[in-house]
OpenMM code with the backbone's topology and positions (N, CA, C; nanometers):
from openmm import Vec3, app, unit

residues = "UNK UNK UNK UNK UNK UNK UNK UNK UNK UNK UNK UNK UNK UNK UNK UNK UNK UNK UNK UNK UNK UNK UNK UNK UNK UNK UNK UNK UNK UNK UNK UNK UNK UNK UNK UNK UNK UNK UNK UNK UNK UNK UNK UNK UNK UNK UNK UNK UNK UNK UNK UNK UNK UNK UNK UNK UNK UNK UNK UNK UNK UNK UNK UNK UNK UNK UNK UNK UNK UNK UNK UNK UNK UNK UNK UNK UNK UNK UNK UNK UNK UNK UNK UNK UNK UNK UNK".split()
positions = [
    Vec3(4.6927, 22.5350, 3.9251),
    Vec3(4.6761, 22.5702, 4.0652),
    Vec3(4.6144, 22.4546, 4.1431),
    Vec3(4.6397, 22.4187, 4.2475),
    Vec3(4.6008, 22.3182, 4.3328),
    Vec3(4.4816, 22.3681, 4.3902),
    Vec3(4.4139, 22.2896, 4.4419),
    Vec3(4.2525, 22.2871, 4.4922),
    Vec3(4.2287, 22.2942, 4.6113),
    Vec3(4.1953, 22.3217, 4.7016),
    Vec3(4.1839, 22.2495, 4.8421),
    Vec3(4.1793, 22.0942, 4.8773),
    Vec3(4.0636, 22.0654, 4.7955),
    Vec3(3.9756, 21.8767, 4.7367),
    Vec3(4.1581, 21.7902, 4.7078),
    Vec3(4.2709, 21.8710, 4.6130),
    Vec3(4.3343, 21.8100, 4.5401),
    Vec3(4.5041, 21.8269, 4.5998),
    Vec3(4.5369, 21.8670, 4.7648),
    Vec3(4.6416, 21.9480, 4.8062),
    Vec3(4.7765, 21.7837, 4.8423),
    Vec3(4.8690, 21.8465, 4.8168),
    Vec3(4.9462, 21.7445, 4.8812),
    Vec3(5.0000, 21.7531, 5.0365),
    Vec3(4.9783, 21.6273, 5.1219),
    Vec3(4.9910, 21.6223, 5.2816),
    Vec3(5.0825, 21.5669, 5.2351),
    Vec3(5.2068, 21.6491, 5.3559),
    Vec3(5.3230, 21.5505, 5.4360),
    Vec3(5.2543, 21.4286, 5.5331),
    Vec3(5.3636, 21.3453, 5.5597),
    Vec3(5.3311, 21.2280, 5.6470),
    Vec3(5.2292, 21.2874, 5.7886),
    Vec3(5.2378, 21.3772, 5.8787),
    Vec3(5.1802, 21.3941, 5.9536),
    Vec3(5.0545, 21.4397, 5.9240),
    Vec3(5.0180, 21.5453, 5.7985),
    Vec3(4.8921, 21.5936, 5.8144),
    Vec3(4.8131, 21.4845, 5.7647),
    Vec3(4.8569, 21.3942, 5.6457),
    Vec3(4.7970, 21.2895, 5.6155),
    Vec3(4.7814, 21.1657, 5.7001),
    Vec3(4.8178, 21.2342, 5.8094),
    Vec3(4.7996, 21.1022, 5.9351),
    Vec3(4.6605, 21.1967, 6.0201),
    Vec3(4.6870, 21.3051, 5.9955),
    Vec3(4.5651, 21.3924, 6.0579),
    Vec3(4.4159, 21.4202, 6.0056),
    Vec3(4.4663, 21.3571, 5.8623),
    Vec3(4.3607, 21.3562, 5.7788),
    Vec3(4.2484, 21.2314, 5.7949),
    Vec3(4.3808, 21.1142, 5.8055),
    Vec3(4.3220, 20.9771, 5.7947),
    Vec3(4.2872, 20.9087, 5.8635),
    Vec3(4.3575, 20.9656, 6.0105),
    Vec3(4.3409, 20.8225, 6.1230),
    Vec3(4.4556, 20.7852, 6.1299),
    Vec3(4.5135, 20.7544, 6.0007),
    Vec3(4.6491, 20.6433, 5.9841),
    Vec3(4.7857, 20.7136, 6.0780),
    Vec3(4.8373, 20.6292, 6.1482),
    Vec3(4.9475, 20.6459, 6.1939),
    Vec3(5.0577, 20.7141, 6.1059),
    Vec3(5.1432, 20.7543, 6.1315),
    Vec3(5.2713, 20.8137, 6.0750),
    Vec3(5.3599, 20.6888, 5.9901),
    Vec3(5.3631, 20.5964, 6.1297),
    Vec3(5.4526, 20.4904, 6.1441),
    Vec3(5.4035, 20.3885, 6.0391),
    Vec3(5.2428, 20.3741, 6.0302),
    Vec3(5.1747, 20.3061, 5.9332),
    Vec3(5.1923, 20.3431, 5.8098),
    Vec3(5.1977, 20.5006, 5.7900),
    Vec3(5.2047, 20.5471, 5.6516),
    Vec3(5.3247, 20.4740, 5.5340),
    Vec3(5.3765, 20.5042, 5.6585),
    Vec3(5.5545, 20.4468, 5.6153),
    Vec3(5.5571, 20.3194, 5.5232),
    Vec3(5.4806, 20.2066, 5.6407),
    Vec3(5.4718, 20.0726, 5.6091),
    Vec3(5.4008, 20.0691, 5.4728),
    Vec3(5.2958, 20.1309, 5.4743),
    Vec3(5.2010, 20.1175, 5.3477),
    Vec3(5.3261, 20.1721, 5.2650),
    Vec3(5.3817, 20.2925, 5.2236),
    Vec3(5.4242, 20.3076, 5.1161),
    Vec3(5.5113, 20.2348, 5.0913),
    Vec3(5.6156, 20.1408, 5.1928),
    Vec3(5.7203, 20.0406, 5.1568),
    Vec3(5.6492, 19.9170, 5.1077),
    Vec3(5.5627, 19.8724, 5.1826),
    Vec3(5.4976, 19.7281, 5.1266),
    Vec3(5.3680, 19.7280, 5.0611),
    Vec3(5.2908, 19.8646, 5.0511),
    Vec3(5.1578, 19.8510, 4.9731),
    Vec3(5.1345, 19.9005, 4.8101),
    Vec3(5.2465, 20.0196, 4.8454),
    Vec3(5.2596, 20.1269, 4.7507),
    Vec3(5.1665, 20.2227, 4.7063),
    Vec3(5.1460, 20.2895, 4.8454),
    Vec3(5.0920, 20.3941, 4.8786),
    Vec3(5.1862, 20.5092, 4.7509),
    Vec3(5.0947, 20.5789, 4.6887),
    Vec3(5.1760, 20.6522, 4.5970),
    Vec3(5.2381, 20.7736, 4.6470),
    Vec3(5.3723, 20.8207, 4.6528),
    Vec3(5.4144, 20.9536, 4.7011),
    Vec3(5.5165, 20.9921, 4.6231),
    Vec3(5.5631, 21.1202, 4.6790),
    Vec3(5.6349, 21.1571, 4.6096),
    Vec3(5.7101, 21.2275, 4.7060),
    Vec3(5.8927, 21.1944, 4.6771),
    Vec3(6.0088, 21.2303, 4.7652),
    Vec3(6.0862, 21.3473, 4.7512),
    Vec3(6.0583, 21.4680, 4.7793),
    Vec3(6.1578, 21.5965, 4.7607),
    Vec3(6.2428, 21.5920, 4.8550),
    Vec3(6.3893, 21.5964, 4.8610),
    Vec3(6.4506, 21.5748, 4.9421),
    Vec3(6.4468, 21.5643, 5.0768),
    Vec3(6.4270, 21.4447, 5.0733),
    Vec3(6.3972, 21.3045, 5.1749),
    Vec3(6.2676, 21.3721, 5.2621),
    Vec3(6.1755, 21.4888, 5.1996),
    Vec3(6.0629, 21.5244, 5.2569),
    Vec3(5.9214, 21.4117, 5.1800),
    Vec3(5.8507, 21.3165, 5.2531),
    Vec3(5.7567, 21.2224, 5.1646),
    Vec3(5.6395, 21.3115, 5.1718),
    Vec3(5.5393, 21.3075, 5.0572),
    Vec3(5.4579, 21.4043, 5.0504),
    Vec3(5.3330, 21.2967, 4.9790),
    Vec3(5.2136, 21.2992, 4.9565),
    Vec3(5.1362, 21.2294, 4.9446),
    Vec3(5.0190, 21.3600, 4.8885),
    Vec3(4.9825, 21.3033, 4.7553),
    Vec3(4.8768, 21.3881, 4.6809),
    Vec3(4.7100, 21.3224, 4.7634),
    Vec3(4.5857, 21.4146, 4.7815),
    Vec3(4.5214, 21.3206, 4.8735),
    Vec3(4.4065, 21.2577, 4.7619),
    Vec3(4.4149, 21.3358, 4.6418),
    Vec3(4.3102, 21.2469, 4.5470),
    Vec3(4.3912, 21.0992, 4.5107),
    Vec3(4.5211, 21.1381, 4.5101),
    Vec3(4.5734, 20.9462, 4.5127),
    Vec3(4.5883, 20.8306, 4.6383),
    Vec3(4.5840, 20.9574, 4.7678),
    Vec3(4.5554, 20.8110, 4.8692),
    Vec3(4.4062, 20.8159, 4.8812),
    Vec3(4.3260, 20.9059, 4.8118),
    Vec3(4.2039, 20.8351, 4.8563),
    Vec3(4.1178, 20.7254, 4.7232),
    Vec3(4.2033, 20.7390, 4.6397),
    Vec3(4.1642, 20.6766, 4.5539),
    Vec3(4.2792, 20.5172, 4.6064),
    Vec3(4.4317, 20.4957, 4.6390),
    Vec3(4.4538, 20.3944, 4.6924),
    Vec3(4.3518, 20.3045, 4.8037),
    Vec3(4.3460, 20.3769, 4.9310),
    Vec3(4.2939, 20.3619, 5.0386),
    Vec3(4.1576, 20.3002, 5.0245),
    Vec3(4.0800, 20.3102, 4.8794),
    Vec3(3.9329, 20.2352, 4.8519),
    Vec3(3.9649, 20.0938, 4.8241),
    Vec3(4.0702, 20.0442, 4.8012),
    Vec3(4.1310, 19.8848, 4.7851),
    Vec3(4.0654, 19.8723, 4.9324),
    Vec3(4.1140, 19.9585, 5.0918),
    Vec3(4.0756, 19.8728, 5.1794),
    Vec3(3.9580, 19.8820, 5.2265),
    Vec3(3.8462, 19.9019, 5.1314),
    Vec3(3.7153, 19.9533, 5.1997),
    Vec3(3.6408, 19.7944, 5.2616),
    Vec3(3.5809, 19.7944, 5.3892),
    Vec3(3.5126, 19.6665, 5.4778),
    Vec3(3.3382, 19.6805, 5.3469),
    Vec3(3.3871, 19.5774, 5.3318),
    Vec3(3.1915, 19.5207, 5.3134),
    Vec3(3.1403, 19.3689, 5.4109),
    Vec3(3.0675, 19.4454, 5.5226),
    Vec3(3.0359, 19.3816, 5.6279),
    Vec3(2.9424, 19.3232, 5.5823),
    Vec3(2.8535, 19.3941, 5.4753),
    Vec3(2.7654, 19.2650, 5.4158),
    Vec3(2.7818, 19.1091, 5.3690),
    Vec3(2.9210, 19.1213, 5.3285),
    Vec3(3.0150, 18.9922, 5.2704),
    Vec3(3.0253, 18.8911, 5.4198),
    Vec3(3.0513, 18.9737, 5.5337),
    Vec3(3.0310, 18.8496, 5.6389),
    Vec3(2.9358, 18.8116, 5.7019),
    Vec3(2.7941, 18.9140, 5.7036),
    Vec3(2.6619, 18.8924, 5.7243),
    Vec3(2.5713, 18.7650, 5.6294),
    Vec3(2.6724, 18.7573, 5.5460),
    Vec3(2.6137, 18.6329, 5.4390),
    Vec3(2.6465, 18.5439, 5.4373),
    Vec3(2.8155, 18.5039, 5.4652),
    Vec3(2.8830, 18.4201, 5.5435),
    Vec3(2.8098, 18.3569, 5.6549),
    Vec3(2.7824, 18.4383, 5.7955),
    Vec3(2.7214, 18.3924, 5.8693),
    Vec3(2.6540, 18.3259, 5.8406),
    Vec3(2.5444, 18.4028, 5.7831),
    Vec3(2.4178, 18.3508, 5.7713),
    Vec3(2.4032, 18.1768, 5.6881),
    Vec3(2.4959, 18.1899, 5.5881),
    Vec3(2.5009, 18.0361, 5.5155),
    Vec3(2.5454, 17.9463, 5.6121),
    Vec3(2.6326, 17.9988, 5.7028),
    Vec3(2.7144, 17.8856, 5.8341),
    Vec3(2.6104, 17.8542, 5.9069),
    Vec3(2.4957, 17.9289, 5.9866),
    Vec3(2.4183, 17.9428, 6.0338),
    Vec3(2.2812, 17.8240, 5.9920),
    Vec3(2.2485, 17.8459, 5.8658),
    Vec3(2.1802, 17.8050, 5.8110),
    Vec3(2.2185, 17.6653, 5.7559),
    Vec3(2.3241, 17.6147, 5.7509),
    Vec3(2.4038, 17.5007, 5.7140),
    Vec3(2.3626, 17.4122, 5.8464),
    Vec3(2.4295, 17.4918, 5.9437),
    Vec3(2.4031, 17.4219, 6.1139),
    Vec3(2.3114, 17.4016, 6.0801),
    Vec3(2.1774, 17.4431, 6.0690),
    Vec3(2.0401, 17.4276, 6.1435),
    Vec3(1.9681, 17.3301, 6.0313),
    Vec3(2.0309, 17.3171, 5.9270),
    Vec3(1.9895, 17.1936, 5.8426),
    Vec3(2.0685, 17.0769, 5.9137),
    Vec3(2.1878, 17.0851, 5.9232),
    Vec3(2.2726, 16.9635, 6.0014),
    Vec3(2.1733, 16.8913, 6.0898),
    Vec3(2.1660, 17.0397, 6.2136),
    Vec3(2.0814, 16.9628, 6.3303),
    Vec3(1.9514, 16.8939, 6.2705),
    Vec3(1.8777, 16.9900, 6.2044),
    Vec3(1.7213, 16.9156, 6.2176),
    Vec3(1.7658, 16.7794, 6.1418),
    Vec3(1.8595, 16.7359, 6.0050),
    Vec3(1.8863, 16.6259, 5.9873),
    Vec3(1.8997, 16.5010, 6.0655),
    Vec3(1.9647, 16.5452, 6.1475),
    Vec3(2.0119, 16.4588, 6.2715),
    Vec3(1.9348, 16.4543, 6.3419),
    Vec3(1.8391, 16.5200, 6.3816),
    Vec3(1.7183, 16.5013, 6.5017),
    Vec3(1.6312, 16.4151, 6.4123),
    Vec3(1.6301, 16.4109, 6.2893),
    Vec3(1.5058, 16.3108, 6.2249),
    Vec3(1.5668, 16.1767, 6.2019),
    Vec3(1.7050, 16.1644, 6.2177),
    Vec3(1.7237, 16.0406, 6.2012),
    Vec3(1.6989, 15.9573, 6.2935),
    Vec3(1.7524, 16.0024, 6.4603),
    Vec3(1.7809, 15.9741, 6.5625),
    Vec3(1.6544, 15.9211, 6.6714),
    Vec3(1.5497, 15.9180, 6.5494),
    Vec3(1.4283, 15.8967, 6.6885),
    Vec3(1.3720, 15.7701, 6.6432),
] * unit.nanometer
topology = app.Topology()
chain = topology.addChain("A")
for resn in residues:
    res = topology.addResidue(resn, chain)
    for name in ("N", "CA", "C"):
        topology.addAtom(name, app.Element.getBySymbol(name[0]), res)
């Protein structure tokens, strides 16, 4: 028996679920391989497998907060370098 947690969405409710466009869904399953499954020519999508796909695109903003910060911190060695040479 299926779960509530474990139900399969057609393209629209899983666009209602996600945010994701219809039109996007599409794309992902042609070029990402979003996992589904085709009952005559109806696409259907289990949601414990797109939410287990969909964690490939999770943001860790920490990864560019550290970035910055080394760019940041790179500059400000540059400058003070250059201000001690220059006098």
């Amino acid at each position: 028996m299926q779960t509530p947690e474990d139900r399969y969405f057609d393209l629209q409710s899983l666009s209602n679920y996600s945010g994701v466009s219809v039109s996007a869904l599409r794309d992902y399953i042609r070029r990402d391989n979003l996992p589904c499954f085709k009952l005559r020519g109806k696409v259907v999508v289990k949601r414990s497998e797109f939410d287990s796909w969909i964690e490939q695109f999770r943001y860790h903003p920490t990864e560019d907060l550290d970035r910055i910060a080394d760019e940041v911190i790179q500059s400000l060695k540059s400058e003070s370098q250059s201000e001690g040479h220059g006098g």
